[in-house]
C-alpha positions as MATLAB code, in Angstrom:
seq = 'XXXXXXXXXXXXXXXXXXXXXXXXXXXXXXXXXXXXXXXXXXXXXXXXXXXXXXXXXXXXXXXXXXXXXXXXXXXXXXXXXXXXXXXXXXXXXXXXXXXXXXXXXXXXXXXXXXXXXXXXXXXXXXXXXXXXXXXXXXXXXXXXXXXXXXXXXXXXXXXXXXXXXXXXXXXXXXXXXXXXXXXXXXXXXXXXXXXXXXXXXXXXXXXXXXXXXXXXXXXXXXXXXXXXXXXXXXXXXXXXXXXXXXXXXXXXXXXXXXXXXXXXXXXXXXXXXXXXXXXXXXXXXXXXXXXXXXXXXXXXXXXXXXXXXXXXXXXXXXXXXXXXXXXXXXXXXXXXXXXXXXXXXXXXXXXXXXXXXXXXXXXXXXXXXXX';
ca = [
       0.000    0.000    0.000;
       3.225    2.247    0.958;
       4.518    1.578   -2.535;
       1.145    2.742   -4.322;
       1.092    6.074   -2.521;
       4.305    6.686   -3.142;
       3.966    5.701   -6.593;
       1.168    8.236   -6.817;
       2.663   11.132   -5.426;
       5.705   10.674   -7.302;
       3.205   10.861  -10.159;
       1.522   13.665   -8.957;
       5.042   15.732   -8.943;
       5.778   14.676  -11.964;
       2.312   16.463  -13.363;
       2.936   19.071  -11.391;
       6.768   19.631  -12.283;
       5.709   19.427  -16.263;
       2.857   21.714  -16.112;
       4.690   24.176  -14.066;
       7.532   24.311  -16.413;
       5.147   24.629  -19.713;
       4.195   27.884  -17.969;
       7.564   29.040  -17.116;
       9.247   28.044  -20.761;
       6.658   29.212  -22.666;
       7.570   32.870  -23.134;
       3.722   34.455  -23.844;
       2.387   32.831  -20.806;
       5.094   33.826  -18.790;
       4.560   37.006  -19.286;
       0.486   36.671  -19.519;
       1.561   35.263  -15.427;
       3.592   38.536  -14.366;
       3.090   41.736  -16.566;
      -0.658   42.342  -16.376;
      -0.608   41.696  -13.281;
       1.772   44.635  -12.466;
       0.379   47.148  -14.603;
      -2.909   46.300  -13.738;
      -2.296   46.802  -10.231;
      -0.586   50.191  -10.320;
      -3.771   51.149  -13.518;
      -6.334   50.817  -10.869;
      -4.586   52.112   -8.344;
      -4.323   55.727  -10.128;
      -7.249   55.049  -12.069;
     -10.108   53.658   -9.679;
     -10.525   56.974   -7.723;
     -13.591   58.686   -7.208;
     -12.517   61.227   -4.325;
     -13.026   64.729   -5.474;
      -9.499   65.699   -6.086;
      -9.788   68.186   -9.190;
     -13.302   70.073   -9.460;
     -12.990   72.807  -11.968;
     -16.421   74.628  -11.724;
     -17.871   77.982  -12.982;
     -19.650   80.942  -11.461;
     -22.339   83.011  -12.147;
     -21.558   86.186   -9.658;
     -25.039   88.367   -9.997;
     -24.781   90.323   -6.717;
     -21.279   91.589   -6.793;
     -21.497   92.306   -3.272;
     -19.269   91.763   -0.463;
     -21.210   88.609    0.652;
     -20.825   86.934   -2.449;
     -17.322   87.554   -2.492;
     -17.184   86.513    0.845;
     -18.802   82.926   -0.605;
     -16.619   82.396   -3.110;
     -13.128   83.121   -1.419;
     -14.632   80.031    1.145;
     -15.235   77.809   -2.193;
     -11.920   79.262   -3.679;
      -9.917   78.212   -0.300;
     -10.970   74.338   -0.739;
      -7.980   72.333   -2.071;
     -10.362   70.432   -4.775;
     -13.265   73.064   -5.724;
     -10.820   75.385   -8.454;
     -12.674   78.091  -10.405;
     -12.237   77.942  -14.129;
     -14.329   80.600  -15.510;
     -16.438   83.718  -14.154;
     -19.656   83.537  -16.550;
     -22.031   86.697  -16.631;
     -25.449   85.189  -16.765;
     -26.684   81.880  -16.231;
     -27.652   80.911  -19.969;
     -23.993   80.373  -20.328;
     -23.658   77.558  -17.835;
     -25.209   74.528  -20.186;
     -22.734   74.622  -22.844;
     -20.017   74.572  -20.627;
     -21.276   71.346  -18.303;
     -22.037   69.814  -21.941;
     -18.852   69.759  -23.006;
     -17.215   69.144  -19.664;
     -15.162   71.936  -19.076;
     -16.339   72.383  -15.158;
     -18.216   69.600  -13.410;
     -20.469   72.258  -11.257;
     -21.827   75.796  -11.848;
     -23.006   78.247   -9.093;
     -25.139   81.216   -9.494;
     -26.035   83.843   -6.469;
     -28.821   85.926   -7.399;
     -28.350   89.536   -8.125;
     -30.023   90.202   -4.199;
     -27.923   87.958   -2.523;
     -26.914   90.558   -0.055;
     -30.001   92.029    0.289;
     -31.682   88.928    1.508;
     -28.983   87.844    3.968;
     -28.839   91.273    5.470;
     -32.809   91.186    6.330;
     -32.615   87.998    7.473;
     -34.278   85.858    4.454;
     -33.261   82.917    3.037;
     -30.782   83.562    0.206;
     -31.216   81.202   -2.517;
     -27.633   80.284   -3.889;
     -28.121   77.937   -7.372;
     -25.349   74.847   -7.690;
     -25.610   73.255  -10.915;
     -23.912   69.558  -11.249;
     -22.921   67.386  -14.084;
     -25.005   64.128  -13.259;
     -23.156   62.277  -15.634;
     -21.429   60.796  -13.157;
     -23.452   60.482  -10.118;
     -20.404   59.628   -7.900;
     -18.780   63.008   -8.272;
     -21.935   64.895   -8.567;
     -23.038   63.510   -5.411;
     -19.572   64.415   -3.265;
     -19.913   67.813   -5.290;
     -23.216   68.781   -3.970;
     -22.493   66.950   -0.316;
     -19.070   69.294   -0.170;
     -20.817   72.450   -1.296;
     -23.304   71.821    1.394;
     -20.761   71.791    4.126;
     -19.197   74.799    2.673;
     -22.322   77.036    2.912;
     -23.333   75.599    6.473;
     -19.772   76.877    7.485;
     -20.112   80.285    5.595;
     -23.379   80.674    7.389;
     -21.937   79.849   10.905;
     -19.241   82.227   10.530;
     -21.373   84.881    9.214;
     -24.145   84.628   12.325;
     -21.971   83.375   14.722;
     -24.673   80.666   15.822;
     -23.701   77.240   15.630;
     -26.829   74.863   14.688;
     -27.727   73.017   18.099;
     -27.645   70.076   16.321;
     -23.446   69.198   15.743;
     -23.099   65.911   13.153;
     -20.021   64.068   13.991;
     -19.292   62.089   11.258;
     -16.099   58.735   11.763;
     -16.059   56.770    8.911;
     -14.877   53.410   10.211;
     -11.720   51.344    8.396;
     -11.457   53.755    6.119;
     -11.207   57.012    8.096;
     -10.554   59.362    4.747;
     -13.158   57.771    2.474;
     -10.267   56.967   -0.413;
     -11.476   55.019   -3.287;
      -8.331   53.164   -3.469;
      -8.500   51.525   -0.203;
     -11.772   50.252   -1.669;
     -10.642   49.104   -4.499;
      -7.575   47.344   -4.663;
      -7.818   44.482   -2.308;
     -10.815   43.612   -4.666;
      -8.395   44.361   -7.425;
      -6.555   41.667   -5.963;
      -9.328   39.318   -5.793;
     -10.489   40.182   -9.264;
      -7.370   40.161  -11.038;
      -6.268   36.564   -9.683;
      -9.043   35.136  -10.409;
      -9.545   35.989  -13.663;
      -5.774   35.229  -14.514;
      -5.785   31.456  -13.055;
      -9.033   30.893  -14.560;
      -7.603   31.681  -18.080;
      -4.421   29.881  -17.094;
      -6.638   26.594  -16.135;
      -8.617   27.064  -19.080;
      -5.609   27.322  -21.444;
      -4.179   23.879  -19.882;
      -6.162   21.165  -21.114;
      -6.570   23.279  -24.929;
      -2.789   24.208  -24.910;
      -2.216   20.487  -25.070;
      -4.855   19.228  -27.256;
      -3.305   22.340  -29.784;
      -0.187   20.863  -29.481;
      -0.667   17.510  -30.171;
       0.752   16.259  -26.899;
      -2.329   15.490  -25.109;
      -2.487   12.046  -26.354;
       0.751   11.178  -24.791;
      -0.534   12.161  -21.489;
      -3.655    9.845  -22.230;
      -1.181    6.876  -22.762;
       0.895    7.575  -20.043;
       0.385    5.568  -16.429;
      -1.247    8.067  -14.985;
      -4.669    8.094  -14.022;
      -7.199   10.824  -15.089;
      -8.082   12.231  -11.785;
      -3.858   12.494  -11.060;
      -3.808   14.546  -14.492;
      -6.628   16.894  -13.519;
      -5.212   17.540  -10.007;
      -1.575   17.836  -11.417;
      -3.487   20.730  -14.240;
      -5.196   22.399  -11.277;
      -2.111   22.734   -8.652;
       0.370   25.013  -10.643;
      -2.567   27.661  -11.462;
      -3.031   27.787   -7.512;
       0.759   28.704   -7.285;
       0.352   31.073   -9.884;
      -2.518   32.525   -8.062;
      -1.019   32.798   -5.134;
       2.430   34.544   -6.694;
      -0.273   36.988   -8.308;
      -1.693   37.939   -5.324;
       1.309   38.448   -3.354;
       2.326   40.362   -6.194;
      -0.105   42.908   -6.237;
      -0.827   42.868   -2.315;
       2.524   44.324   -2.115;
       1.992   46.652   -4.804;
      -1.125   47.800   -2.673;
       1.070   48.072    0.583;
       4.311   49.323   -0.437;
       3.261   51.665   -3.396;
      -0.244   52.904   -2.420;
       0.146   52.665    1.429;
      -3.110   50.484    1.490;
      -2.538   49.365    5.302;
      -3.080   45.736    5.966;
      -5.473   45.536    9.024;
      -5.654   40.877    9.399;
      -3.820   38.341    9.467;
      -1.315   37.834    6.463;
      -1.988   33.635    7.346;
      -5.964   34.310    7.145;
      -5.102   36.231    3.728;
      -3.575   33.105    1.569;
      -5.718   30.455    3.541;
      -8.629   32.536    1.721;
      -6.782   33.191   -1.300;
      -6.223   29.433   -1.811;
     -10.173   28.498   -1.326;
     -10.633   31.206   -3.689;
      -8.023   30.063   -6.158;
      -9.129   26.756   -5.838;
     -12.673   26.935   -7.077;
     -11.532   29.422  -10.259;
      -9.405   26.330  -11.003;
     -11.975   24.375  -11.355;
     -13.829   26.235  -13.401;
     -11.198   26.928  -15.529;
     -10.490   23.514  -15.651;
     -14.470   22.975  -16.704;
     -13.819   25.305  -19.516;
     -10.684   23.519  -20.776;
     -12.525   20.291  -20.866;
     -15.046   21.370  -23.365;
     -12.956   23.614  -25.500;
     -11.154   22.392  -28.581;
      -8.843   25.257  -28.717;
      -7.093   28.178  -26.761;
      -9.532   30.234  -28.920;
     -12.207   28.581  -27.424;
     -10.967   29.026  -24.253;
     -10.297   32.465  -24.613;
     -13.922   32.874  -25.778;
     -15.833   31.026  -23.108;
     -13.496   33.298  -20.439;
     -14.540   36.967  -21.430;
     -18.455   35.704  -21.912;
     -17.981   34.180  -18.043;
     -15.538   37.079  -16.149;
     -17.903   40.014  -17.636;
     -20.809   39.249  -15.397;
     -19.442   37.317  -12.799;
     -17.410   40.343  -12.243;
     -20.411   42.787  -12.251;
     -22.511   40.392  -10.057;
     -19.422   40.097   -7.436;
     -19.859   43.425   -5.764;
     -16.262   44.788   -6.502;
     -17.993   48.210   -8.166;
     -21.747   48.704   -6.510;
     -22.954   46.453   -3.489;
     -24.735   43.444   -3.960;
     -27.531   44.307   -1.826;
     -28.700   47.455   -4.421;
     -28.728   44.814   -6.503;
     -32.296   43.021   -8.191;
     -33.823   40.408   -5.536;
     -33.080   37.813   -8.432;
     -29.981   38.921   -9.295;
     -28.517   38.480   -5.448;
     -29.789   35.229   -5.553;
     -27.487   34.327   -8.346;
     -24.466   36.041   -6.574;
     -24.735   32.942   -4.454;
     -23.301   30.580   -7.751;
     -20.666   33.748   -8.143;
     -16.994   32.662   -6.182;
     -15.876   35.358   -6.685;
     -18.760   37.290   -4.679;
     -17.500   34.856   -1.170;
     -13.511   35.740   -2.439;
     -13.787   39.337   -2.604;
     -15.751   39.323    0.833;
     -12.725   37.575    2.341;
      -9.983   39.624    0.742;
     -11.798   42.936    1.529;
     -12.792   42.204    5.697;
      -9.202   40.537    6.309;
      -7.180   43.477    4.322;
      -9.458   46.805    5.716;
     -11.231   45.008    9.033;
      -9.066   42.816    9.944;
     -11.559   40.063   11.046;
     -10.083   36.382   11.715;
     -11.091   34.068    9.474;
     -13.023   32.136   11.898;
     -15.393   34.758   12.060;
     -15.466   34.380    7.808;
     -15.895   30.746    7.983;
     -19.465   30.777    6.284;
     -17.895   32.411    2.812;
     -15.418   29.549    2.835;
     -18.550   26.722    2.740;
     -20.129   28.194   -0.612;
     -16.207   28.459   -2.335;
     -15.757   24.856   -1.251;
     -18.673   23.676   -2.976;
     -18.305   25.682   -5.810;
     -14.657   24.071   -6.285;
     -15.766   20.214   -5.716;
     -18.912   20.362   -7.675;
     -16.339   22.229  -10.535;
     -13.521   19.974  -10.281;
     -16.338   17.017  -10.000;
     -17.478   18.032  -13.300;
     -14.217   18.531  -15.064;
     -13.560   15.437  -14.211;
     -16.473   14.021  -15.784;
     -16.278   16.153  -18.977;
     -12.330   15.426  -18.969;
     -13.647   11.441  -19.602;
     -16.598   12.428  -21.747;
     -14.581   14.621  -24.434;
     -11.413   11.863  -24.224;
];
């Protein structure tokens, strides 16, 4: 019995060993492995940011009075709101919001000054481009704060009611901390499913998969030798870009660096599988490469990385559920910003289990099918 196992394993390595090096030697997926994976990591980093950084806007000054001065030198002092242009009546503000020269337009009416020194309400107009809701929204929210402060120092009454606002993990509100441990996630997974995919139709392209068929090995060694070196390759990935997100973007790390990979390789695990399913039914890398975008596109909008999954459809969350990478980026993101144990993430680890067996199960079974 000694001698089988140790026949087996030495099998096993053997897979492993061979499938490992027809990643390293081949020279395209060596670099598919590293490259995009590095300038991926530092695209989103710069590029996935939605904090109001740069917010050219225009103004439509009717009063020309001391209070609207007064206004505008508070706007003028923020570090993000920058005036472009001085506009002299408001029929001038669409054409510049069409074509996206400022992203917000403010007009004070011509008795601005008038109304604030009788004590009325003084109407002040801020006009925002809603073509992208995110910025529009932190726009309007900033503007708000600026003319509750303008009003305080102008009175001298603070409003009994003080808001004290902590925003928890994430004390700043930076995109980036929100988006690249799921940048992580996403970019792993969708690189060792493609690698998994391309296994089984690299071979068949090749010609060599019949040799592996005639070989003593049997077919469940040859689909667990396929699936281990995409884990590894996962795994490299990941580190890869989690140092990226703590050396380069100062993204700090908040769990357990052991809780991080023992998630990472459940989560690995079941895209291996299904990129193993893929491989088994495709005739070609083409195929492959096919079957990969038409899966990633919505498994990657039903995951949750961009909006949440509760704003989501009732029958769309259900099939989040069938989604791994959903329960993966759930892990990634509460071990890297909350830094909860993994025992208290146990329950996202049941659904990525299944989804792996039931995968590899099925591999398996269309691995026979399509010999």
């Amino acid at each position: 019995m000694m001698e089988g196992a140790k026949l087996y394993l030495q099998q096993f390595l053997v897979m492993c060993r061979k499938e490992i090096l027809a990643i390293w030697q081949d020279k395209a997926t060596r670099l598919i492995v590293v490259i995009p994976c590095i300038i991926l990591g530092f695209l989103f980093g710069y590029a996935a940011n939605y904090n109001l950084e740069d917010a050219p806007y225009a103004v439509v000054d009717l009063s020309h009075s001391k209070e609207s001065a007064d206004l505008l030198a508070a706007i003028d002092g923020t570090q993000f709101f920058k005036r472009k242009m001085t506009l002299q009546n408001a029929n001038q503000v669409e054409k510049h919001i069409d074509n996206g020269d400022v992203i917000m337009a403010i007009t004070i009416p011509q008795d601005f000054a008038k109304r604030l020194s009788s004590g009325q309400t003084a109407p002040v107009q801020v006009i925002t481009d809603g073509r992208n809701t995110v910025i529009a929204g932190q726009a309007a929210s900033d503007m708000g704060q600026i003319i509750s402060r303008f009003n305080e120092a102008r009175t001298g009454h603070k409003s009994p009611v003080e808001l004290q606002i902590r925003t928890w993990f994430n004390p700043n509100q930076i995109t980036r901390w929100f988006f690249l441990p799921g940048i992580i996630g996403l970019l792993s997974f969708s690189q060792v499913f493609l690698l998994a995919g391309l296994s089984v139709a690299r071979e068949r392209e090749e010609g060599t998969f019949e040799q592996i068929l005639v070989a003593p090995i049997s077919e469940p060694l040859i689909l667990l030798g396929k699936a281990i070196p995409p884990i590894i390759v996962g795994l490299i990935q990941c580190t890869i870009l989690l140092l990226i997100s703590l050396f380069w973007f100062k993204v700090p790390f908040a769990g357990s660096f052991v809780d991080f990979y023992v998630a990472i390789a459940f989560y690995v695990l079941s895209s291996t599988g299904l990129g193993l399913c893929v491989s088994s039914v495709s005739k070609n890398m083409q195929q492959v490469l096919v079957y990969v975008i038409v899966i990633m596109v919505p498994m990657a909008l039903l995951s949750g990385i961009i909006t949440p999954i509760s704003n989501m459809p009732a029958f769309l969350q259900y099939l989040t559920y069938a989604d791994p990478l959903r329960f993966g980026l759930e892990l990634i993101r509460r071990i890297y910003l909350e830094g909860l144990p993994l025992s208290s993430l146990a329950l996202n680890l049941i659904p990525l289990t299944l989804i792996a067996i039931i995968a590899l199960t099925t591999a398996g079974y269309l691995f026979r099918a399509n010999l």
